[in-house]
C-alpha positions in Angstrom: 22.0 15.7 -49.2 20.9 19.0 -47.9 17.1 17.9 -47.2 19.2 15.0 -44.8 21.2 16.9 -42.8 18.4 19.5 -42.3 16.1 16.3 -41.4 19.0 15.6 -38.8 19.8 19.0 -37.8 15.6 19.8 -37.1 15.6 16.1 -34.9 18.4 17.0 -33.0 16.7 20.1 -31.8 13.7 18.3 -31.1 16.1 16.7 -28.7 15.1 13.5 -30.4 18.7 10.7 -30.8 19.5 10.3 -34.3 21.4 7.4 -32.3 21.4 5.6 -29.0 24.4 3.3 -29.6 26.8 5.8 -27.7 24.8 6.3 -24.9 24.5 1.8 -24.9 28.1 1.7 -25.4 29.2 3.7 -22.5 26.8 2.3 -19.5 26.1 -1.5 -21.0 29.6 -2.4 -18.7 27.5 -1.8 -15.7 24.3 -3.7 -16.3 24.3 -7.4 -15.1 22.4 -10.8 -16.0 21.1 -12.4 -12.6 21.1 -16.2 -12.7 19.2 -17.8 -9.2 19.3 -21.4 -8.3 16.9 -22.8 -5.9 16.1 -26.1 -4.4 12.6 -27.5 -4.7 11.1 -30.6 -3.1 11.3 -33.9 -5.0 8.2 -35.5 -6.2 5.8 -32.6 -6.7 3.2 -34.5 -9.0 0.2 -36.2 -8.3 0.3 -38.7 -5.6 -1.4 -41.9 -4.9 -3.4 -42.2 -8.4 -3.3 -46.0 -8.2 -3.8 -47.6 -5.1 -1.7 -49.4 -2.8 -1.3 -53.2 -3.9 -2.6 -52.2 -7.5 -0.8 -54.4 -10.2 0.0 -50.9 -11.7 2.0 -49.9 -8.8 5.5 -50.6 -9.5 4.6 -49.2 -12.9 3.6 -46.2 -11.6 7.0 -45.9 -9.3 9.0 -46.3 -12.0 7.3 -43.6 -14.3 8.0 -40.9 -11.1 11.4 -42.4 -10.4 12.3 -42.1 -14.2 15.8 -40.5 -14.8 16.6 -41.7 -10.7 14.8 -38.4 -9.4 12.6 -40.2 -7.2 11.8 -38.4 -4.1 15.1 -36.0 -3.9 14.9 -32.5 -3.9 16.1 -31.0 -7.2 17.4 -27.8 -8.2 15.4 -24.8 -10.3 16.5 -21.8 -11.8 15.7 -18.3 -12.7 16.8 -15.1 -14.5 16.9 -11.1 -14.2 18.4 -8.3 -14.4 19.9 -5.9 -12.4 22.7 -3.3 -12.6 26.0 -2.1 -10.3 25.4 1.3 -8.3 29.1 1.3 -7.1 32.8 0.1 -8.1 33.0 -2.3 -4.7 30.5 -4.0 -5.8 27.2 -2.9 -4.9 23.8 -4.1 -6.9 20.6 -3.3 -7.5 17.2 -5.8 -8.3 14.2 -6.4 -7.8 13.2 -8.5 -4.7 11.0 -11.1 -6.6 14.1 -11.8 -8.8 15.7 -12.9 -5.8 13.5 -14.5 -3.3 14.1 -17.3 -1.4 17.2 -18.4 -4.0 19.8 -20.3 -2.3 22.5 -19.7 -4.9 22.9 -16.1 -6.9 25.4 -15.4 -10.1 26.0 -12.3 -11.6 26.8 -12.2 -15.3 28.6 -9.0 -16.2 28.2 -7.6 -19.9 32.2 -8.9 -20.3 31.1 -12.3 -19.5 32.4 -13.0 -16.3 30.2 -14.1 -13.5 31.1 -13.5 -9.7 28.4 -15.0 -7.0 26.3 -12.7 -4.9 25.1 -12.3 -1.0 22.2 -10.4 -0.3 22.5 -7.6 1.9 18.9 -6.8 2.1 15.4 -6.9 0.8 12.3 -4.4 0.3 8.8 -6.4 -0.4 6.9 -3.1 -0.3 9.1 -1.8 -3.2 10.1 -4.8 -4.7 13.6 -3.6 -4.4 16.5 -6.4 -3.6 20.7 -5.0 -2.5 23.2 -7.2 -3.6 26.9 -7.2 -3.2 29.8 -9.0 -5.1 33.6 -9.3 -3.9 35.9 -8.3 -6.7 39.4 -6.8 -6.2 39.3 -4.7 -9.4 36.4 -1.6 -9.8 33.3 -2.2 -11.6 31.9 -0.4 -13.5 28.9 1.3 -12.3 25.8 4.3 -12.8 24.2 6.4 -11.1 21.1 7.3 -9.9 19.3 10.3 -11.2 16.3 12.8 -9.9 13.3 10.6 -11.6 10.9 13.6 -10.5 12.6 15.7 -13.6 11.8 12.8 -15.6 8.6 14.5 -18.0 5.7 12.4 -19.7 7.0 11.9 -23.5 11.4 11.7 -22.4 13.6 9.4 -23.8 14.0 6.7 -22.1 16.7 3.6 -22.6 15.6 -0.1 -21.0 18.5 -2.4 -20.6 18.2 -6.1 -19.1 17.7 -9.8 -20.0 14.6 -10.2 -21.4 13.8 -14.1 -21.7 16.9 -15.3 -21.0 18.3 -13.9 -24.2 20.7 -11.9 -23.0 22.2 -8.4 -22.6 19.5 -6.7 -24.8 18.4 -2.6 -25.5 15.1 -1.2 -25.9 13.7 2.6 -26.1 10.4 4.2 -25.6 9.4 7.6 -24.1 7.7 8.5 -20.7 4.2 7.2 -21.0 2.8 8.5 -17.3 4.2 9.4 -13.8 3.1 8.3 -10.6 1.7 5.1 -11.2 0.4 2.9 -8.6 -0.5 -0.6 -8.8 -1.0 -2.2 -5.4 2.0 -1.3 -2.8 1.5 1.4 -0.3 4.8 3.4 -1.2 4.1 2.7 -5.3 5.4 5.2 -7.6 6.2 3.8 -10.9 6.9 5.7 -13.9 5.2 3.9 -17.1 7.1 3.5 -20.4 6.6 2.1 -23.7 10.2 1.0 -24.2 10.0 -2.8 -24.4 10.1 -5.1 -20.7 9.9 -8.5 -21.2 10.1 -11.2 -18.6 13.7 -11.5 -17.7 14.1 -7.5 -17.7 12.7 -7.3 -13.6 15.5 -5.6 -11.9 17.2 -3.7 -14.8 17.2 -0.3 -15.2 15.8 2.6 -17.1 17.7 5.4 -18.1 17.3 8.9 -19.0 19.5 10.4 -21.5 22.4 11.3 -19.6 22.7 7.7 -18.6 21.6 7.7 -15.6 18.8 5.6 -13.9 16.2 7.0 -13.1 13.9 3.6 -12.5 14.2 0.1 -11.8 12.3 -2.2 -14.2 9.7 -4.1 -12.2 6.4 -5.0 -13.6 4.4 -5.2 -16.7 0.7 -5.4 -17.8 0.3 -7.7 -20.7 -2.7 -10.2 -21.7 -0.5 -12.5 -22.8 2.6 -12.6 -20.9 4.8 -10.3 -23.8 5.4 -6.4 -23.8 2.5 -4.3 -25.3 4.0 -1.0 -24.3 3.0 -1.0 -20.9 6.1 -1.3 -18.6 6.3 0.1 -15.0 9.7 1.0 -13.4 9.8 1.8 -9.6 10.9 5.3 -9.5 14.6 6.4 -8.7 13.8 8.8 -5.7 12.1 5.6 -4.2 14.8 3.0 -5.0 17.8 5.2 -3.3 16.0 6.0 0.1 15.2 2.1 0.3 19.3 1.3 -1.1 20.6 4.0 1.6 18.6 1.9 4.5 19.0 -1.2 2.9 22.8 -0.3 2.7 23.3 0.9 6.3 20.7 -1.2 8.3 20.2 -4.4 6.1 16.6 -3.4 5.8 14.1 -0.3 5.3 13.1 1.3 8.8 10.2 4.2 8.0 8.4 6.5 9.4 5.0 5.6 11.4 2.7 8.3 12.2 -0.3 5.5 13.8 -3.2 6.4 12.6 -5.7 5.1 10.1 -6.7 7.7 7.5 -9.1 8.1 3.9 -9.4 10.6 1.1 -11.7 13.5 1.9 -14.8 13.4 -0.4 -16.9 16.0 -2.1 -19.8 14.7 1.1 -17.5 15.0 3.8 -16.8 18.9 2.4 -20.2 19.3 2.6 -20.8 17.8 5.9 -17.7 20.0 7.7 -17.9 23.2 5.9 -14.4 22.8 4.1 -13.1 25.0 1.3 -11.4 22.1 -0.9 -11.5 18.2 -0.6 -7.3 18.3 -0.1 -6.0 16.8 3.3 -5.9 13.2 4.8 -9.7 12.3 7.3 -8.0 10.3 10.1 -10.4 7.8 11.0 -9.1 6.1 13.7 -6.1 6.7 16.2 -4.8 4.0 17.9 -1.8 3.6 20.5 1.2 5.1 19.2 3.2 8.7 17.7 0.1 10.4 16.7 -1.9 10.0 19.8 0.6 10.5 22.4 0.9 13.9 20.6 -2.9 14.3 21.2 -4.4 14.3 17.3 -8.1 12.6 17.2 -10.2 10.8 14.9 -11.6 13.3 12.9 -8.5 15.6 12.4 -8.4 16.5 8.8 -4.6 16.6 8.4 -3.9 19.4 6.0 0.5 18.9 6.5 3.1 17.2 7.5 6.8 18.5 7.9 6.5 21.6 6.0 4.8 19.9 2.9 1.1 20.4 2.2 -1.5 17.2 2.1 -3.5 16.4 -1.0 -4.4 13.2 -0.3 -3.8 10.0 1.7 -1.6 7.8 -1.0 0.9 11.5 -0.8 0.8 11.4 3.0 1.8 7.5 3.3 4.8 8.4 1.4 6.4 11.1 2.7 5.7 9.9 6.4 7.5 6.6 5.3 10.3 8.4 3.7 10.7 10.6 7.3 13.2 9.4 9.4 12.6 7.6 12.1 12.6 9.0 15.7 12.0 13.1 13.9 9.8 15.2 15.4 7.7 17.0 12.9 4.9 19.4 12.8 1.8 18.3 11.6 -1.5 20.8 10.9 -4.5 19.5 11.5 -8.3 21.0 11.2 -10.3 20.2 14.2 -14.0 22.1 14.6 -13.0 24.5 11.9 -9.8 25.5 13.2 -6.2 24.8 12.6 -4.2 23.4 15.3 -0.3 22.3 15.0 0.6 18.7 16.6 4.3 18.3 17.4 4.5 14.2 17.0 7.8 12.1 17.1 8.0 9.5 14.2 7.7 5.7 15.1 8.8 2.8 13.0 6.4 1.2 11.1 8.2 -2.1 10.4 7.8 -2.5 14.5 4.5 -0.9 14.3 2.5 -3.9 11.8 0.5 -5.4 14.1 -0.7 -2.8 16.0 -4.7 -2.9 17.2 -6.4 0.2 18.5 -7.6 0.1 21.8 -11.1 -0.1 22.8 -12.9 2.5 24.5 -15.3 0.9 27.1 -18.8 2.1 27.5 -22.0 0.6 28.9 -25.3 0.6 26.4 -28.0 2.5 27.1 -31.1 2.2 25.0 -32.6 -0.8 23.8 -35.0 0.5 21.4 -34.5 0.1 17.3 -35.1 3.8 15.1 -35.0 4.1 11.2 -32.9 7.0 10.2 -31.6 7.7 6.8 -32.6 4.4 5.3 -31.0 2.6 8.4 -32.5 0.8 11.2 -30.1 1.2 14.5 -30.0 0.3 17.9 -28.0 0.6 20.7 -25.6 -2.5 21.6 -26.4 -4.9 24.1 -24.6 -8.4 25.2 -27.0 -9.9 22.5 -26.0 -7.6 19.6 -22.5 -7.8 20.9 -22.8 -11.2 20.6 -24.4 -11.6 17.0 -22.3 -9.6 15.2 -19.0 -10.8 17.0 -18.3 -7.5 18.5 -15.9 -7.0 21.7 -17.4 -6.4 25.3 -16.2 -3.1 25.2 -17.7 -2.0 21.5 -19.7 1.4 21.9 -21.9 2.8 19.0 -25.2 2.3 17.4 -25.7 -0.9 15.5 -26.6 -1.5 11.9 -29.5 -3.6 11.6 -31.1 -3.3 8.3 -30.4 -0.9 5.7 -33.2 0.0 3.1 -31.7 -0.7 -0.4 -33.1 2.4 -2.1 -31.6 4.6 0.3 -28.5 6.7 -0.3 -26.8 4.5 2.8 -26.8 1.7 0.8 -25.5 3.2 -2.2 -22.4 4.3 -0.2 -21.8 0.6 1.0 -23.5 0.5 4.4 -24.4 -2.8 5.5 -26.2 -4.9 8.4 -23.7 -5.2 10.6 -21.7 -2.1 10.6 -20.9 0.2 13.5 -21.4 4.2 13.9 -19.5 4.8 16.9 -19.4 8.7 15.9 -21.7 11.7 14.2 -20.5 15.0 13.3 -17.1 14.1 14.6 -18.8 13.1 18.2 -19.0 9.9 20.2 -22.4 8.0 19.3 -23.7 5.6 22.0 -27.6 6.1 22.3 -30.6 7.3 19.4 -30.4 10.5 21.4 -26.8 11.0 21.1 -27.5 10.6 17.5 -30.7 12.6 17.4 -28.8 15.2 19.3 -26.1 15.5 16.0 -28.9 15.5 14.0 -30.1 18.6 15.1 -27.0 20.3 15.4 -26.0 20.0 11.8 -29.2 21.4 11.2 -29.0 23.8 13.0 -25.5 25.1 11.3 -27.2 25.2 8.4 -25.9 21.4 7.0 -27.1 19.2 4.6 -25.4 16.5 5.3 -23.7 14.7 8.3 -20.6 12.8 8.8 -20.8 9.0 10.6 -17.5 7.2 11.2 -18.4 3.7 10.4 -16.4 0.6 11.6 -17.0 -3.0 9.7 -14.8 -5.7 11.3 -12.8 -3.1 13.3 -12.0 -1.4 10.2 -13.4 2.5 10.6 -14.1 5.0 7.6 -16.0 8.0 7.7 -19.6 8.0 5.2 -21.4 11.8 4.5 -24.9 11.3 4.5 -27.5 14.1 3.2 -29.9 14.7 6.5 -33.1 15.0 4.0 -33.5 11.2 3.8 -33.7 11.4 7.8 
């Protein structure tokens, strides 16, 4: 008896539950069952296998008219999870849960159902508001601050996995700061079991509050293997707070295309660390009214420090829209400060940079660096589908054993800058050459565009 309750006594200050039936108990009134119905076009199998006339025919017809379907539309259905943020009736999913259903029902863990409108919908996060009419409160939790949340917490998973109903699993923290393939991804990972059926229910810490919203797993076979991702909390109530007010998510746009800094490009401009944001391309809109240019290393934005493009996408999208910030940039070795007012990117989508018209100059072809270049004329223009106004040198061949190759250059491409300078003739890039060298560099930096798409390549001048 005394070996127990020491057992007990040591887990408890471990902070590891001896139980999580209390902590079930007390917020299980707030997490709901989502029931969508859609409706789906009659007749969705093969057509036409026998042809018309065929003695077969009316066969045929009545095999697909079976049951007096026929061609009418009929209705399918589809379950998740999801979980009330406020008495009136407020809820949170996931967007996928929801999409395109023409009827929604929310099961509460009492049993009763109420229907559901949306209010409004997030594909980027996968994030879906909901709102039910009910003249009596409703039970509801929290959000809490998922950047306290530490690899190896607690962590309680509550939803409807397969259809099964109101069901609990645990697990601990397994990473932070996932990303799987949205621009303003950050999912925490868990092992607590998520089944199909648990998208849009929460995750909560120990103090019962949610501090992700169940979204994704990765699985070979469709089942949990204790990899879960939940879309973090401090993502969810910025998108629930616009969704809320607005009826959708209206972020930050800066407008301008930007990539990671590599060890090359450090190299190439002399920089103590790799941290910061290359912008490659700056096209009408915030950022160039406010006079930053391709090439600017951004080093921060707002008061907060750069490490890297995925962190700058995020907290510009998180900035409100119409702010004025202060963003540091490093241009020819020195530190300038932009003052640029935020766009909105959801107006900004389609945005295509302008052109900058030049006439070509040279017509001769030079291998440099494993590359073969020439100047553009109508006829290059023309071959590789380029506008009327394109400026740059042209890639014609690149030699396969050559350190261009290896960094993904290709016939085709377009250097319409080297060493952070406009490139339009051999001697404009000869010229860059030999100032690099001349600063004592070992490698240079060419901004390469492929289909309009620009990105910035460090290549080492000995192979020149």
């Amino acid at each position: 008896m005394i070996l127990i309750l020491s057992q007990s006594l040591m887990a408890q200050a471990r902070g590891v539950p001896e139980s999580f039936a209390d902590l079930a108990e007390r917020i299980s009134p707030a997490v709901v069952n989502i029931t969508t119905s859609t409706t789906v076009a009659g007749r969705t199998g093969p057509q036409g296998i026998v042809p018309e006339g065929s003695p077969f025919e009316d066969f045929f017809r009545e095999f697909q008219d079976r049951g007096g379907q026929g061609d009418r539309p009929r209705r399918s259905s589809a379950l998740g999870s999801g979980f009330v943020i406020s008495e009136d009736g407020f809820v949170v999913t996931n967007n996928h849960v929801i999409d395109g259903a023409d009827e929604i029902l929310v099961e509460f863990f009492s049993g009763d159902e109420l229907p559901a409108t949306v209010i409004g919908t997030d594909p980027n996060t996968d994030i879906a508001l909901l709102k039910v009419d009910t003249d009596a409160p409703l039970a509801f939790v929290p959000f809490g601050d998922s950047d306290t949340a530490r690899v190896g917490d607690w962590v309680m998973a509550m939803g409807n996995p397969l259809g099964q109903g109101f069901s609990v699993s645990a697990g601990i923290v397994s990473a932070r700061n996932r990303a799987l393939s949205g621009t303003y991804d950050d999912y925490i990972q868990t092992d607590a079991a998520i089944n199909r059926g648990n998208s849009g229910g929460p995750l909560f810490n120990m103090d019962g509050e949610v501090i992700g919203v169940n979204t994704a797993i990765l699985s070979p076979n469709g089942g949990s293997i204790g990899i879960g991702f939940s879309m973090a909390s401090n993502v969810v109530t910025r998108v629930v707070t616009q969704l809320k007010e607005f009826g959708e998510t209206r972020r930050g746009w800066l407008g301008v295309r930007i990539q990671d800094v590599d060890d090359d490009m450090v190299e190439a401009l002399g920089l103590a660390s790799s941290d910061g944001a290359m912008v490659s391309d700056v096209p009408e809109g915030p950022a160039k009214e406010a006079g930053m240019q391709a090439g600017d290393i951004i080093l921060s934005f707002d008061g907060r420090e750069v490490t890297d493009t995925r962190q700058l996408v995020r907290i510009v999208g998180n900035t409100e829209v119409g702010k004025s910030v202060r963003v540091v940039v490093l241009r020819d070795g020195k530190q300038e400060t932009l003052l640029v007012t935020l766009g909105r990117r959801e107006e900004a989508e389609g945005a295509v940079p302008a052109a900058q018209p030049v006439e070509p100059e040279e017509p001769d072809s030079m291998d440099l660096m494993g590359l073969t270049l020439s100047p553009l004329t109508d006829e290059i223009r023309a071959q590789l589908e380029l506008d009327e106004n394109a400026s740059g040198l042209a890639v014609m061949a690149v030699d396969e054993t050559s350190e261009a190759y290896e960094k993904g250059l290709r016939t085709g491409d377009l250097i319409t800058e080297a060493g952070q300078s406009p490139v339009e003739s051999l001697s404009d890039l000869e010229a860059r050459i030999d100032e690099a060298r001349e600063g004592g560099r070992k490698s240079i930096l060419l901004l390469v565009r492929r289909a309009g798409d620009p990105r910035f390549v460090a290549l080492a001048l000995e192979d020149s």
